[in-house]
N, C-alpha and C positions, 0 to 999 in steps of 0.2 A: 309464604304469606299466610299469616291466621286470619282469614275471611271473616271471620263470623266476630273477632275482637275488631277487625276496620270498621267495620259494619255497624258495631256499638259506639264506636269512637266517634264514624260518621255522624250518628245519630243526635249525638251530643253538642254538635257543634251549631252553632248560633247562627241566626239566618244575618248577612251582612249587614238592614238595618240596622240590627240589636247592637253588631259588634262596633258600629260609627259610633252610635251612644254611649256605648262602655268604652271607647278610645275616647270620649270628650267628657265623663267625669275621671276616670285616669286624669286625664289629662291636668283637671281640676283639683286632685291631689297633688301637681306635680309642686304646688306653692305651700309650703308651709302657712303663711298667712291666711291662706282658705284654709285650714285646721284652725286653725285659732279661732277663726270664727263661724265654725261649726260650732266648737265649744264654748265659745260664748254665747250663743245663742241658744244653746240648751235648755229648754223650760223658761224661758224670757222671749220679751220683742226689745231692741234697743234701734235709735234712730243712730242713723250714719255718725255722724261726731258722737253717740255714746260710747260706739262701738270702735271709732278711731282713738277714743282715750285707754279704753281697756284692751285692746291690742296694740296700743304705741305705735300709729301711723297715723299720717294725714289721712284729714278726713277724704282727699284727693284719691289718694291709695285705695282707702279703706273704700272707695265709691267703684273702684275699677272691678276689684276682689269680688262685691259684691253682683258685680254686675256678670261678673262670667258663675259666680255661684247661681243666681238667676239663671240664665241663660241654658244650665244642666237640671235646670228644676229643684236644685236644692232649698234654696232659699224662697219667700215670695215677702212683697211689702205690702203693709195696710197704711194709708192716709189715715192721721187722724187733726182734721182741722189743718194746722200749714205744717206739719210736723210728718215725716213718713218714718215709720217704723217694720223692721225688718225681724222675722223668725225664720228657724226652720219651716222647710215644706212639707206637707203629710206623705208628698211621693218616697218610693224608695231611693230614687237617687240619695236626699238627706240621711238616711235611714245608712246609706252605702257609706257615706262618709263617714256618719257616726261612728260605726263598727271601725272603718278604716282609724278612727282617730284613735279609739279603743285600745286596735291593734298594737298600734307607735304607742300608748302609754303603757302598754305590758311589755311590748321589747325593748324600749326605754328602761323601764324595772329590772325587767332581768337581766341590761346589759351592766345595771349599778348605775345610770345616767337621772336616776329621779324621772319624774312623771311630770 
């Protein structure tokens, strides 16, 4: 056994709360529809039915999505008047996804699939 590589490896590894949290935005990638509305939310706030038009779901759907996006700190919503409106979060979770979505439109490209 090479000691002193476990020992690095050891090191490396993530104290159990961390890795609940990274098992529950995984997890949160595991829906295409949570991508889509990462990306739609890119540099915009859109309220629940804007955002069930521009990702082709009920606004029902698009409320569940949203709510487990919430839930990982991706997302947060601002009231404005009877209206709630939803962006990205400033946490890195959002931040996770983005890159994550990034990822899928570059191996999307290179597999010849469009982006």
């Amino acid at each position: 056994m090479d000691a002193t590589a476990v020992r690095a490896a050891k090191e490396r590894m993530l104290p159990a709360r961390d890795e609940r949290r990274i098992r529950k935005i995984l997890e949160a990638l595991c829906e295409p529809t949570r991508l889509k509305i990462v990306r739609a939310l890119r540099g915009t706030t859109l309220a629940a039915g804007d955002l069930a038009t521009v990702i082709e779901r009920s606004r029902a759907a698009t409320s569940q999505h949203l709510k487990v996006l919430r839930d990982v700190g991706a997302v947060v919503r601002r009231r404005e008047g009877n209206v709630v409106r939803y962006s990205l979060s400033d946490d890195v979770t959002a931040e996770i996804l983005e890159d994550a979505a990034d990822a899928f439109d570059r191996l999307a490209a290179a597999s010849g699939e469009g982006g």
